[in-house]
C-alpha positions in Angstrom: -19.3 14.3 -13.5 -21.7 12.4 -11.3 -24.1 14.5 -8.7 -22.8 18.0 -11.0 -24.1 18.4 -14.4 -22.7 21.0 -16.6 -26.0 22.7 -16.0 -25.5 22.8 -12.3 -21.7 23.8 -12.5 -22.4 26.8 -15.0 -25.3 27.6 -12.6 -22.3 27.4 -9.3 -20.0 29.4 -11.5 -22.5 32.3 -12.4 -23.4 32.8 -9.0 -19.8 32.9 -7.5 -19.0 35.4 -10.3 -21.2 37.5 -8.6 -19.4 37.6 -5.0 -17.3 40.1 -3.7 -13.6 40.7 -4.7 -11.5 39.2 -2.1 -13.8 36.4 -2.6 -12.3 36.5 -5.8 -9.1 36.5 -4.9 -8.9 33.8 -2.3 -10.9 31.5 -4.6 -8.2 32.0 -7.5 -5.9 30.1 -4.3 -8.3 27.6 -4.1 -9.2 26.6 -7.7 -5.4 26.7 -9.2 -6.8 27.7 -12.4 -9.2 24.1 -12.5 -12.4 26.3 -11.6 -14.5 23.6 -13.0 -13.4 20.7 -10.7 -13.4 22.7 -7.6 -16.9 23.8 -8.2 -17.6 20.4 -8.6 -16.4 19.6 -5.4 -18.3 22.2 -3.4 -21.3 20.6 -5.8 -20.8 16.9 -4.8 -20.6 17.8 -1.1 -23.8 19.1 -1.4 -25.1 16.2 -3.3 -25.5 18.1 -6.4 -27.7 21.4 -4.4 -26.7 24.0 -6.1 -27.8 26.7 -3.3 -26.7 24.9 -0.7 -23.2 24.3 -2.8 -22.9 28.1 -3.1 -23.3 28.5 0.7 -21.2 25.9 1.5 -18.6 27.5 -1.2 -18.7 31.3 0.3 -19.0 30.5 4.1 -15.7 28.8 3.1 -14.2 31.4 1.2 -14.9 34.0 3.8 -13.5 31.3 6.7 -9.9 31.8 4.5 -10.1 35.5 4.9 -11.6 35.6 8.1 -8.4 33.5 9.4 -5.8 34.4 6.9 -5.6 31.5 5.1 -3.9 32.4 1.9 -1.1 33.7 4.1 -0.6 30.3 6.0 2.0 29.0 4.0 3.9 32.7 3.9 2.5 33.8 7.1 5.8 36.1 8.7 5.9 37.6 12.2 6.3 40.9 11.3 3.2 40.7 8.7 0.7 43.6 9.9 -1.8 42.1 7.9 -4.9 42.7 10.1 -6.6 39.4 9.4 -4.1 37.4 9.5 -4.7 35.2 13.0 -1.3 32.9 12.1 2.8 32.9 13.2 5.2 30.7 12.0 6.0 27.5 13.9 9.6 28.8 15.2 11.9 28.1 15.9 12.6 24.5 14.0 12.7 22.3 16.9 9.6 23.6 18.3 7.9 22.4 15.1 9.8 19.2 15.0 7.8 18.5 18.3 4.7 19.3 16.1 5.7 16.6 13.4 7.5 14.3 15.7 3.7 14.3 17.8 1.3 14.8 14.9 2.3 11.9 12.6 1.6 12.7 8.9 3.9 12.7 5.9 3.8 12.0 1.7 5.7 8.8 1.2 4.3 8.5 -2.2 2.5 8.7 -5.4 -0.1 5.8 -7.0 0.7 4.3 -10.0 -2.3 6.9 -11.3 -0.1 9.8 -9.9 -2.4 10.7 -6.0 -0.3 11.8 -3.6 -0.2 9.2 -1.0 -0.2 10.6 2.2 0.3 8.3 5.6 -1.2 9.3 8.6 -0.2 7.6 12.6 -3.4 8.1 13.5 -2.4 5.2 16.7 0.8 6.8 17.7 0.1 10.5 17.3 0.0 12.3 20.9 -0.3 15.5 20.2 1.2 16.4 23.7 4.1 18.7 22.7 1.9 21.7 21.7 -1.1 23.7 22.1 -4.3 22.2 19.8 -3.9 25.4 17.6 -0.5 24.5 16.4 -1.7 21.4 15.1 -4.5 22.9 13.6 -2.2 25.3 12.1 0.2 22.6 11.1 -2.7 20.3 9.5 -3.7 23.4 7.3 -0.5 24.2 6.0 0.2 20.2 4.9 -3.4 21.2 3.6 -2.5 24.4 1.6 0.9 22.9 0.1 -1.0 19.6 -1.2 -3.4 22.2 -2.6 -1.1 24.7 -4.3 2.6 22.7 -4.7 2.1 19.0 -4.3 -1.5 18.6 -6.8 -0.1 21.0 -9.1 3.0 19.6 -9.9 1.2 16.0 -9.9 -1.4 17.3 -12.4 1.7 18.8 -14.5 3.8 15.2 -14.3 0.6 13.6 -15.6 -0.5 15.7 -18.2 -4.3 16.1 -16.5 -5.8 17.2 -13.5 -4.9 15.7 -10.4 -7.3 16.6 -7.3 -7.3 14.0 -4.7 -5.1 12.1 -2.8 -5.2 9.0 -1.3 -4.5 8.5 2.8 -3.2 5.3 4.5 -4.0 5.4 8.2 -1.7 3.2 10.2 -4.1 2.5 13.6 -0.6 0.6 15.8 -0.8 1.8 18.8 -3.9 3.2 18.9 -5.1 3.3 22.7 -8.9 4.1 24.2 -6.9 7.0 25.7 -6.6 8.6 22.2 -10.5 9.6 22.8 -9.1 12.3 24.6 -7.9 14.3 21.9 -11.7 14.4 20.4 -12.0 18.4 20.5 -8.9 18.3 18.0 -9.9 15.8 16.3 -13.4 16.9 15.9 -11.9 20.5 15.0 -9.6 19.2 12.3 -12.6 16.7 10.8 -15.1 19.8 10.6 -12.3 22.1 9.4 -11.2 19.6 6.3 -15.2 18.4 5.9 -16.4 21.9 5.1 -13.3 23.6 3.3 -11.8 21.1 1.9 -14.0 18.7 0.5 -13.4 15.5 -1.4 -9.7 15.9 -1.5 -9.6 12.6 -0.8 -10.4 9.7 -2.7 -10.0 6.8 -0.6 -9.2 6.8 3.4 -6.7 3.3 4.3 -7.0 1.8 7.8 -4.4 -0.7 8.1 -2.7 -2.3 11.5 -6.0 -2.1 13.0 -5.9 -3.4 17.0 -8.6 -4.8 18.9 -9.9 -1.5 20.4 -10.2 0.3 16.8 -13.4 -1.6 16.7 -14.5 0.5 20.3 -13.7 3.9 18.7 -15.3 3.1 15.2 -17.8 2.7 17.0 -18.2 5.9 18.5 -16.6 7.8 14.9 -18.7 6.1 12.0 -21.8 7.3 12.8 -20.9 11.0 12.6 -19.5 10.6 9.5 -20.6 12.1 6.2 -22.6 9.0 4.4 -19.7 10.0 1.4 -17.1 10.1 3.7 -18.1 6.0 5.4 -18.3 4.9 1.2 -14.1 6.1 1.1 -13.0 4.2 3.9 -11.6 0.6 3.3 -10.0 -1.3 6.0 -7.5 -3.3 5.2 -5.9 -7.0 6.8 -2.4 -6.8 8.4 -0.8 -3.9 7.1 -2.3 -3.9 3.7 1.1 -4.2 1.9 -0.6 -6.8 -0.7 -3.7 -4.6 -1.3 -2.0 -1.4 -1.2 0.8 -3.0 -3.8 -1.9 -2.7 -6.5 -2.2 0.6 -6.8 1.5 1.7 -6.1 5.2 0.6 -6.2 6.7 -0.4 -3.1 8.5 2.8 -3.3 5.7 4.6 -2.4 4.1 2.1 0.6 4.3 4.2 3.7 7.0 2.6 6.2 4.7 1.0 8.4 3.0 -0.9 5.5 6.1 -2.8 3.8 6.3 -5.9 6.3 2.9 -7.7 6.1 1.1 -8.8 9.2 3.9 -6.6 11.4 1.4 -4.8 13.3 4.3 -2.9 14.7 4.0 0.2 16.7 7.3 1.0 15.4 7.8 4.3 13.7 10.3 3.1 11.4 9.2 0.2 9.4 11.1 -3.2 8.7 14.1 -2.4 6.3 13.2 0.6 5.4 15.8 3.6 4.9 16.6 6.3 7.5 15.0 8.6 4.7 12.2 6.4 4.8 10.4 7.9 7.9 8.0 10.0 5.9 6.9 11.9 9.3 10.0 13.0 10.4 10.8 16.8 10.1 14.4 15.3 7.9 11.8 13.4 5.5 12.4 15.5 2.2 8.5 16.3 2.0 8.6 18.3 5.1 12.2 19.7 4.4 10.3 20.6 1.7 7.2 22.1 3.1 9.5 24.2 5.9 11.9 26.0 3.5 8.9 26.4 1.2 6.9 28.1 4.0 10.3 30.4 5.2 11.5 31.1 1.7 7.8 32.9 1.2 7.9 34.3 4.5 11.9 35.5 4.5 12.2 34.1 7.9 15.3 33.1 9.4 15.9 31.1 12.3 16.2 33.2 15.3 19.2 32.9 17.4 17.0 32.7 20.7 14.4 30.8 20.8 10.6 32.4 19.9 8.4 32.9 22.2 5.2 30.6 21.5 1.8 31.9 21.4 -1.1 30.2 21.0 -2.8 31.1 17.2 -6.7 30.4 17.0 -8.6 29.0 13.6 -12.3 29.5 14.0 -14.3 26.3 13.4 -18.2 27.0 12.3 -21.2 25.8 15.0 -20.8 22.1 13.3 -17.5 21.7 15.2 -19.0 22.4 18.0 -22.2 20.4 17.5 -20.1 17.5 16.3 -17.7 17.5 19.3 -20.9 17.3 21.7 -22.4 14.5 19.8 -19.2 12.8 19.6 -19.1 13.2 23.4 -22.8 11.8 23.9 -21.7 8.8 21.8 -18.8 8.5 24.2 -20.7 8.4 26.9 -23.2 5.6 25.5 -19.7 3.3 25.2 -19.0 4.0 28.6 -22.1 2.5 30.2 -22.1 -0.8 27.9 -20.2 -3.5 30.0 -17.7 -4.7 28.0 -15.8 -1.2 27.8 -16.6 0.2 31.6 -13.3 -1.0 33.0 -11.3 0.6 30.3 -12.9 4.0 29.5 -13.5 4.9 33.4 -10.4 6.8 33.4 -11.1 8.2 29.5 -12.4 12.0 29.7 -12.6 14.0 26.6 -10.0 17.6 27.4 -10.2 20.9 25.6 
């Protein structure tokens, strides 16, 4: 169990038997019946502190009510639930912006049954919608891994399965993309304090020359557990990702060693193959999951879009502002002034 003992876990367990009811309620979403494990999460996040573990646990249970999270995935228009902050993204070709600008799909399982999820952290924009959408969006992929995708893995394998596995494909990647740091800071704090170690190992493949500029300015902010998960691999770590899965399940952009392309479709892969596209059968998946629980249909004119709001805890915003002192350290070194002079960080 490493940093949780049984001691410590029955100690996390007694006291959140103790909260109040919608606590309750919204941790039964959380937990999927493993209450164990996921107190164990809270517990190794914490490194092993059980009052700061049960902190960390309720200021996150009362951040899902607070914003409606257990509605996400069924979250209708004509909901009156009062604290429910979140709309659906309609109509379908809105959100296929979302997805076709915010680069993350499943293309997989390992050969130990994670869900292997691939994420275009070079080529994502995130220019065809407000910064709440893809917050929105990144919560839902968030919720469905939690209550469809890990359920049915841990079913198919006969035991629990809890993490996933992320390949990060960095082609592309620009100094420019430092301007998307409030969304990226926003997302980072969001997954580091309510959904903690849901992820077992963090892939950078097709890494350019300037990744090493913005590591730079990223890996000291990260959570000591978090730096230990990330390996970066040579090429496009088809060989090294082989080892723990079937080709089947290498994300597109990994399947043609050394490509380095910026390409969203990878060398000889299928049409279906894509696993960000909005036809990929993961997020034809996800969208008639999320409208089957709503009862939404597709309006016949097109919705009108307003802007939905997640509320990030003061470590967001400390976070972003160190992020943006870092920034500004890279800015004055030599070898980077020519290239970040026209980089400013945007809301």
């Amino acid at each position: 169990m490493g940093l949780a003992s049984q001691d410590t876990i029955n100690h996390l367990k007694a006291l959140i038997d103790q909260v109040d009811e919608p606590l309750i309620r919204t941790f039964k979403n959380v937990h999927q019946g493993y209450v164990v494990e996921n107190l164990e999460r809270f517990l190794k996040a914490r490194e092993g502190n059980v009052t700061k573990a049960y902190k960390m646990l309720v200021d996150s249970l009362q951040w899902r009510l607070q914003n409606g999270i257990d509605d996400i995935l069924a979250a209708s228009a004509f909901t009156q639930s009062p604290t429910l902050k979140f709309k659906p993204i309609l109509p379908a070709n809105f959100y296929r912006g979302v997805r076709d600008s915010q680069l993350i799909g499943l293309s997989g399982y390992t050969r130990e049954g994670l869900p292997v999820f691939a994420i275009g952290a070079g080529l994502s924009t995130f220019d065809k919608a407000s910064i709440h959408y893809y917050v929105q969006s990144h919560i839902q992929i968030n919720e469905y891994r939690d209550r469809v995708i890990l359920p049915e893995a841990t079913k198919k394998n006969g035991r629990y399965i809890g993490k996933c596995v992320k390949v990060l494909d960095m082609s592309g990647l620009k100094l420019s993309a430092l301007n998307q740091i409030k969304l990226l800071t926003t997302i980072s704090t969001v997954d580091d304090l309510n959904y903690p170690e849901k992820t077992i190992t963090y892939y950078i493949v097709n890494v350019p020359y300037v990744f090493s500029a913005c590591w730079k300015v990223v890996k000291p902010l990260l959570q000591e557990r978090t730096k230990l998960k990330v390996r970066v691999l040579q090429g496009g770590g088809r060989d090294e990702l082989l080892k723990i899965m079937d080709y089947s399940s290498l994300p597109h952009f990994c399947r043609r060693e050394g490509s380095g392309s910026g390409s969203r479709s990878g060398s000889g892969s299928g049409v279906g193959d894509d696993c960000y596209s909005l036809d990929h059968p993961f997020h034809q998946e996800l969208y008639s999951y999320m409208k089957q629980l709503s009862g939404i249909h597709e309006p016949i004119e097109p919705a009108k879009q307003g802007s939905v709001h997640v509320e990030v805890p003061d470590e967001g915003e400390e976070l972003h502002r160190t992020l943006e002192s870092e920034l500004m350290k890279l800015r004055t070194r030599k070898s980077l002034s020519g290239s970040l002079d026209k980089v400013k960080i945007s809301d």
